[in-house]
C-alpha positions in Angstrom: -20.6 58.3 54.1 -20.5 61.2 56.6 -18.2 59.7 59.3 -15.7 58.5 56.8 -15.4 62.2 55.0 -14.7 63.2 58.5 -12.2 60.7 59.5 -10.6 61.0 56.2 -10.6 65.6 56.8 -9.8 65.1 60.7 -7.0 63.1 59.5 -5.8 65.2 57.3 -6.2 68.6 59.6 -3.8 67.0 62.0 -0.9 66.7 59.4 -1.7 70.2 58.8 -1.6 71.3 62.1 1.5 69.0 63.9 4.5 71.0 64.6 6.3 68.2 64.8 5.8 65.3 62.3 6.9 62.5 64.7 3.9 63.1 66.9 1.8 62.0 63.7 1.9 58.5 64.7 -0.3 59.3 68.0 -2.3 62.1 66.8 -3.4 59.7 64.4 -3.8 57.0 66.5 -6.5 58.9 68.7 -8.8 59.1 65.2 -9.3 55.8 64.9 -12.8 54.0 66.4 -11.3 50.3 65.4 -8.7 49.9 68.2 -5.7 48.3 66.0 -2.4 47.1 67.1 0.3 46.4 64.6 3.0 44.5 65.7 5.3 46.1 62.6 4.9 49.2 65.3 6.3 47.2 68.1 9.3 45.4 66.1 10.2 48.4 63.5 13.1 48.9 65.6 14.2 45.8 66.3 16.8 43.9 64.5 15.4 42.5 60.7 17.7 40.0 59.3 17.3 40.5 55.7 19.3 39.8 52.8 20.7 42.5 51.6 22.1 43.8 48.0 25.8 44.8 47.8 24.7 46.6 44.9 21.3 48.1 46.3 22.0 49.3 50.3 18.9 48.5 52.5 16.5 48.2 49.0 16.2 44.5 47.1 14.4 43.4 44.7 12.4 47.2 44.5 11.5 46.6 48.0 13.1 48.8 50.8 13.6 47.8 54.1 14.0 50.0 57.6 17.3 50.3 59.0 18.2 47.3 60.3 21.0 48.9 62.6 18.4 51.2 64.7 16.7 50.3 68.3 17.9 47.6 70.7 20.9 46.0 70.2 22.2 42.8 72.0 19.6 40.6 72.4 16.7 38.5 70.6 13.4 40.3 70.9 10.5 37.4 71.4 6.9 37.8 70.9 3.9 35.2 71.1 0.6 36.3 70.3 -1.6 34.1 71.9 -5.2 33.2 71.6 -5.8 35.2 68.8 -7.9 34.1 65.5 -5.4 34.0 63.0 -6.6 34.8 59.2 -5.0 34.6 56.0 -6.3 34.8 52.5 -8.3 31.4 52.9 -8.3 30.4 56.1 -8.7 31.4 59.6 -8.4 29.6 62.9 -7.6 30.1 67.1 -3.7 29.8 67.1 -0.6 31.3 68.4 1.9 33.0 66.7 5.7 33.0 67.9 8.1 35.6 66.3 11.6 35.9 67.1 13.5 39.1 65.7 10.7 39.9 63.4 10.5 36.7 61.8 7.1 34.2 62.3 8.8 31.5 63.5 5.7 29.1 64.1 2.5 29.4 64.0 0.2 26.5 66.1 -2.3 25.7 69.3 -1.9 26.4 73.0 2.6 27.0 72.4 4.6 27.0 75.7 7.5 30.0 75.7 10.2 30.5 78.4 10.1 33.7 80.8 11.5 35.9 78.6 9.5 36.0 75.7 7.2 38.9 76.1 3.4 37.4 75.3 0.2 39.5 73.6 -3.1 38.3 74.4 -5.1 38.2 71.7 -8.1 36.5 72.9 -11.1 38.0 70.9 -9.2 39.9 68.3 -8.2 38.9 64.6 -4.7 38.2 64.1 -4.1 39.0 60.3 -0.8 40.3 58.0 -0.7 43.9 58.4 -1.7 46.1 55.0 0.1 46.3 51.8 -0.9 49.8 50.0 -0.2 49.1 46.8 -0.7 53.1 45.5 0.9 56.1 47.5 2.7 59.4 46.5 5.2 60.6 49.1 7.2 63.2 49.0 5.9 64.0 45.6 6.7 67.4 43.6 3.8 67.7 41.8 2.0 71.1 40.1 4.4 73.5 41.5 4.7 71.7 45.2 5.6 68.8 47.3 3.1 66.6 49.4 3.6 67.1 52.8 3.6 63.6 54.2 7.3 62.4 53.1 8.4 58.7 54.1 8.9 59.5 57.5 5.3 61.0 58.2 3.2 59.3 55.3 5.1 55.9 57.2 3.9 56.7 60.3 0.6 57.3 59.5 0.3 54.2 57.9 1.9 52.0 60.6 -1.1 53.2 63.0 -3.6 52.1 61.0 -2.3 48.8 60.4 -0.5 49.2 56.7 2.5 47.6 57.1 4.4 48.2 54.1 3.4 50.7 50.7 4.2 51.2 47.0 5.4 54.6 45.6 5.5 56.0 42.4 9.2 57.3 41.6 8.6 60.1 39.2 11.5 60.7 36.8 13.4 63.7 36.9 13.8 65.1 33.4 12.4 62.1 32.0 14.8 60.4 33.5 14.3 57.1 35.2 17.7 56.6 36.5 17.5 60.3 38.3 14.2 59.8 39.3 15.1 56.2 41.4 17.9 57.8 43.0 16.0 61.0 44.1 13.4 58.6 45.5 16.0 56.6 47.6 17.6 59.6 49.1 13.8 60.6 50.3 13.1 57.0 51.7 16.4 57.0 53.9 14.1 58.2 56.2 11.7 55.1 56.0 10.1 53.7 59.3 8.5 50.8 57.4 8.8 48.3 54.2 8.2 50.1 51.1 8.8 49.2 47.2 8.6 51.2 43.8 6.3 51.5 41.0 8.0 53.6 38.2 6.5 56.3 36.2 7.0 56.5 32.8 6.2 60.6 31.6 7.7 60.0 28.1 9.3 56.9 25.9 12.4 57.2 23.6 15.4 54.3 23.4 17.2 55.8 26.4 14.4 55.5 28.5 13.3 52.3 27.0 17.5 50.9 28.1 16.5 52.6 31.5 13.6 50.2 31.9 15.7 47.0 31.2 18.2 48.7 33.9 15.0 49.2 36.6 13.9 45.1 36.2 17.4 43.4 35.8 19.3 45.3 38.7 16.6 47.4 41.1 14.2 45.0 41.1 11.3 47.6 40.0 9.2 45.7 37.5 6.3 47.8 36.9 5.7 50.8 35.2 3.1 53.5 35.3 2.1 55.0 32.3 -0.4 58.4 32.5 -3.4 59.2 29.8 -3.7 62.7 31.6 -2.4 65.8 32.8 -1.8 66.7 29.4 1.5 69.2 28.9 3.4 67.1 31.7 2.8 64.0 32.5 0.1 62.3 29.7 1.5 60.3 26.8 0.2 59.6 23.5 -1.2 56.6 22.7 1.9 55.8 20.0 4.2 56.2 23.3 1.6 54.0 25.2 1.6 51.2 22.7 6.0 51.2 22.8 5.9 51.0 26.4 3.2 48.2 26.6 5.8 46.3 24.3 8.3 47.1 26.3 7.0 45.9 29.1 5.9 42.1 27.4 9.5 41.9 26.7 10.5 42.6 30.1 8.0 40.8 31.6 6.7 43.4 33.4 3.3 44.9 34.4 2.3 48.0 32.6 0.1 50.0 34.8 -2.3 53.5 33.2 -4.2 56.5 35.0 -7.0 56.4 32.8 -8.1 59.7 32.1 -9.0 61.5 28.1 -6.2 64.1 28.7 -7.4 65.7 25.9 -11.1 65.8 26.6 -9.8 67.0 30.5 -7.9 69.9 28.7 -11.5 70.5 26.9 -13.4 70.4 29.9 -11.7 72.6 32.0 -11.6 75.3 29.1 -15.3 75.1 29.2 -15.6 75.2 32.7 -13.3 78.3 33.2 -15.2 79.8 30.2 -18.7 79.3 31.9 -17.0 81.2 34.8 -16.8 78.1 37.0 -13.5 78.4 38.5 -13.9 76.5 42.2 -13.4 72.7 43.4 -17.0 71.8 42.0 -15.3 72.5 38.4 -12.4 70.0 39.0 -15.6 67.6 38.6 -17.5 69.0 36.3 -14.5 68.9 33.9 -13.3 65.2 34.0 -16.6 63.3 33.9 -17.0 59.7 34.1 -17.4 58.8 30.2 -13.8 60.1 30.1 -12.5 57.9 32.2 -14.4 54.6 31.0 -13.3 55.9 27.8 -9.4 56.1 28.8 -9.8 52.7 30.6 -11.2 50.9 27.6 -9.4 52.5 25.2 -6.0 51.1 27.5 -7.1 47.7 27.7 -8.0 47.3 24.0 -4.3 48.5 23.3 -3.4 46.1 26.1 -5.0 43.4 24.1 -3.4 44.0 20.7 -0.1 43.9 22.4 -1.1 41.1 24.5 -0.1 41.9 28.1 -1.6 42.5 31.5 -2.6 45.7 32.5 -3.4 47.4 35.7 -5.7 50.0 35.6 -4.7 52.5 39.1 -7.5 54.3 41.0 -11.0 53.3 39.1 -13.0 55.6 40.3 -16.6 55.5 38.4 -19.1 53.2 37.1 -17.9 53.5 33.3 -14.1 52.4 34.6 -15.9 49.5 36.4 -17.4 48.0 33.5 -14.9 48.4 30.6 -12.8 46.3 33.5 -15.4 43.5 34.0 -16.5 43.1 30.1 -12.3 42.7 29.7 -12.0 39.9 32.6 -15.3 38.9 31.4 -13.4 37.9 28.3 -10.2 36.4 29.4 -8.4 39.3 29.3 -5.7 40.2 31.9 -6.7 43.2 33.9 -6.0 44.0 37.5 -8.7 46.4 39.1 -7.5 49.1 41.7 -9.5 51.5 43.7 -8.7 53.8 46.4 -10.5 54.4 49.7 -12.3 57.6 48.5 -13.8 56.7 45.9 -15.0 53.9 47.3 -16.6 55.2 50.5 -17.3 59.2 49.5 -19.3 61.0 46.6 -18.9 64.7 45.1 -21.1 66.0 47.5 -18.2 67.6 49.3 -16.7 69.4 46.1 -19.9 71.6 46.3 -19.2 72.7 49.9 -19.6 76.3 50.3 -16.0 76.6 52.2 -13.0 76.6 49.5 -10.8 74.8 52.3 -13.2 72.4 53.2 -13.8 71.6 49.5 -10.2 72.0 47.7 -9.5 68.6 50.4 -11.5 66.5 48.3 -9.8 67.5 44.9 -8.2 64.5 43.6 -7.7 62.7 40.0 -10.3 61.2 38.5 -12.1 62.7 40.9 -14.6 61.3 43.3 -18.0 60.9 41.9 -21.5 60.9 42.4 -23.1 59.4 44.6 -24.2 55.7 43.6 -20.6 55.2 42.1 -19.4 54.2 45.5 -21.9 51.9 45.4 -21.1 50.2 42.4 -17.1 49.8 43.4 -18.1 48.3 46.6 -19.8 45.3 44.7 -17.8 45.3 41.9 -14.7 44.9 44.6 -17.1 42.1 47.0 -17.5 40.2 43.2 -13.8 40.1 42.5 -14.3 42.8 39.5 -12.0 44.6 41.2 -9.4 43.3 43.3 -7.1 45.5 45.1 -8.1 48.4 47.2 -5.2 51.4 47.7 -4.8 55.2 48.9 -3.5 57.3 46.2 -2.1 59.2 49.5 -1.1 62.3 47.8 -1.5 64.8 50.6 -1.4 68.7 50.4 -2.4 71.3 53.3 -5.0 74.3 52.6 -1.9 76.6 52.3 -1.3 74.7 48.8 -5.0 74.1 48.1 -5.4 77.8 48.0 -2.7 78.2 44.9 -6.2 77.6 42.8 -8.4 79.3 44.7 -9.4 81.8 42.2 -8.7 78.6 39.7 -9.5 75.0 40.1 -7.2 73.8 37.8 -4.4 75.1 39.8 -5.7 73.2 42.9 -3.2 70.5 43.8 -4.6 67.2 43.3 -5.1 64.7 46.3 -6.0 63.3 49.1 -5.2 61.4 52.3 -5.7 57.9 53.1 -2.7 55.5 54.1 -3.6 56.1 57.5 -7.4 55.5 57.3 -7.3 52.7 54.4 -7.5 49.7 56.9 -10.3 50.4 59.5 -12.3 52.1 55.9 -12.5 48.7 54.2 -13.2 46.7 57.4 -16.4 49.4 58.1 -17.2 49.4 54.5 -17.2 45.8 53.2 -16.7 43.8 56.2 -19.0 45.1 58.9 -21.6 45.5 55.9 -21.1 41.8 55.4 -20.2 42.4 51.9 -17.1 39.9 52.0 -15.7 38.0 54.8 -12.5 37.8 57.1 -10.1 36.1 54.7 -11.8 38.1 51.5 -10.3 41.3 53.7 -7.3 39.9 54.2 -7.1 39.2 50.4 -8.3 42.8 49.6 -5.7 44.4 51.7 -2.3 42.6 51.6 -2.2 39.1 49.9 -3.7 39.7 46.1 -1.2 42.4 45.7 1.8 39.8 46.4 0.2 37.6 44.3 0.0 39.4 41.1 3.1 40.8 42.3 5.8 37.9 42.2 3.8 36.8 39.1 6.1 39.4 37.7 9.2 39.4 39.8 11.3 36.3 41.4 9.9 34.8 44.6 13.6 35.1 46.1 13.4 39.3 45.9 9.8 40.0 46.7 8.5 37.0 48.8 10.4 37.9 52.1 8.6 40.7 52.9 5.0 39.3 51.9 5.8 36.0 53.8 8.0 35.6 56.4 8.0 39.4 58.2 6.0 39.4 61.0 3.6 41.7 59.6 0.9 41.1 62.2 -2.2 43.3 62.6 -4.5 42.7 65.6 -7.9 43.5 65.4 -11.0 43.7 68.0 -14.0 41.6 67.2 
């Protein structure tokens, strides 16, 4: 899809050109065709009376909160959204919506509000929970850098295109999960949204298996990503796979895997470097799909011995696809993600003749040939797939260019937090591929769902439910 490869490099360009990040939020604003209004955008600096840890400042239950002492102070900020058509997961109908201090106070038919209650007319437009991306990467250090949209930026972005709250990925530090959590708070304090915490685990051993009991019983982070690739850094073997899948049926946790045959990867780019292919088109070429359909089915079979759910992050290809539906198929317990650019670009663009224009779409597993996209779209509109994130990993052409003379030194990935909304809604909804409420599912409510499976109601359910997390959308 042409227009979307555009929106998603015209996105990216203006990170790379802002001076100043905190214009983000309006340069990215003027991208959009879908004319969006989130109301997190008008209230994220109002007062949010949240419950707060003593232990755990302005983060509970692995889900951060923006500071709840910034913007106006002093008085009760009222909104009523009126005459909007208000959609949830399985219903939608014409209703009002009254918030007081960020908090959906009542939802019902033709409300009457005094004078100062400021009132958003919503004739015409969808009134729905703004987006939950359940897969980002901010302020990352990742193959000798750092992604340049931290909390602050990647946030912003996000809020403009109707996400509403994210998940990161804490990478330990050292191994480290303890070190890694902490780094990954002091980068949030600069949060302008709701944000949680996936963990990473890069390698398993009884101090990091303690650490994981400490991450679930008092940080409220309850699942844990484990990778099959980047081999020499962040892959594990399958031994270390199968005592952190245990680990995590013990805790009661969801175990989470980047599918991806590190070791046939390592193959594949030796091959491709010997053959003398050494641009973005050999990033490709090197991590085919039968790798990662091999990496996916391999994961869930070792899911099944141990008996646990699994989430499989960012399927990407055909071969993914199916090892996922011939598990559900079976009554197994898998939880299908993909991400934006797999799901509405192909390959084409690694081929580009441009290195800049090419090293953009670098990302892992990569994005695949056409007809691919195709085949996630349906597999997401039959419920084969159920979530759809970003893998928002974003790096300028200054650090694309450290593998210009080698892919594999390219740093992987792509934009998207800002773009993921109005995507899906051009994708699967205009296409009439799945409905309203199916959207709303897609891109905020399934994720709760399989979320406080895992995790109390009391520490996850305040931000999912009662935050006035509105998105408005013209019909």
């Amino acid at each position: 899809m042409a227009a979307a490869a555009e929106l998603l490099s015209l996105s990216l360009s203006l990170r790379e050109i802002a001076s100043d990040r905190k214009s983000l939020l309006s340069q990215t604003l003027e991208v959009h065709r879908l004319v969006l209004i989130t109301i997190v955008f008008l209230l994220s600096f109002s007062l949010f009376p949240i419950a707060q840890s003593q232990q755990i400042p302005e983060f509970y239950g692995g889900v951060g909160y923006v500071d709840p002492n910034c913007g106006p102070q002093g008085s009760q900020l009222k909104i009523l959204i009126k005459g909007g058509t208000v959609v949830n997961a399985h219903h939608q109908e014409v209703a009002d919506v009254y918030i007081e201090d960020g908090i959906i106070v009542s939802v019902g038919p033709n409300m009457k509000v005094s004078d100062d209650v400021t009132v958003l007319d919503a004739t015409g437009k969808y009134v729905m929970p703004g987006g939950i991306d359940p897969h980002t990467h901010l302020a990352m250090e990742f193959m000798g850098t750092e992604t340049i949209d931290d909390f602050f930026s990647g946030q912003a972005a996000a809020l403009a295109g109707g996400t509403t709250m994210h998940i990161d990925f804490v990478i330990p530090v050292n191994g480290s999960l303890t070190a890694g959590y902490e780094s990954y708070l002091s980068k949030a304090k600069i949060s302008c949204m709701d944000y949680g915490f996936h963990m990473a685990i890069t390698k398993f051993d009884e101090v990091v298996s303690k650490e994981m009991e400490l991450m679930v019983k008092e940080k409220g982070i309850n699942s844990f990503k484990f990778f099959l690739a980047y081999k020499g850094s962040l892959m594990i073997s399958d031994e270390l796979l199968l005592q952190g899948l245990e680990k995590c049926k013990s805790l009661g946790a969801l175990a989470m895997v980047h599918a991806e045959n590190g070791d046939g990867v390592a193959a594949g780019q030796k091959r491709m470097i010997d053959l003398g292919i050494t641009g973005p088109e050999g990033h490709a070429l090197s991590r085919p799909p039968v790798l990662e359909g091999e990496a996916t089915g391999r994961a869930i079979r070792l899911a099944s011995f141990v008996n646990t759910p699994l989430y499989i992050v960012h399927v990407m290809s055909t071969d993914a696809m199916e090892e996922i539906a011939k598990a559900k198929k079976s009554g197994q317990r898998v939880i299908g993600e993909t991400v934006v650019s797999g799901l509405v670009l192909d390959d084409s663009w690694l081929w580009h003749p441009d290195f800049t224009t090419a090293a953009k779409y670098v990302m892992s597993p990569p994005i695949r040939k056409l007809g691919h996209d195709k085949a996630l779209q349906a597999a997401l509109s039959m419920g084969i797939l159920q979530l759809v994130g970003t893998d928002h990993c974003t790096f300028n052409s200054t650090q694309k260019a450290f593998g210009i003379d080698d892919f594999r030194k390219i740093p992987n990935g792509v934009n998207g937090i800002g773009e993921r909304m109005h995507l899906i809604w051009d994708t699967m909804v205009e296409s009439g591929r799945i409905s309203v409420t199916d959207y709303v599912k897609i891109t905020s409510t399934e994720w709760v769902k399989w979320k406080s499976r895992f995790q109390e109601e009391e520490s996850y359910g305040k931000t999912a439910n009662s935050r006035s997390s509105l998105a408005l959308e013209g019909t």
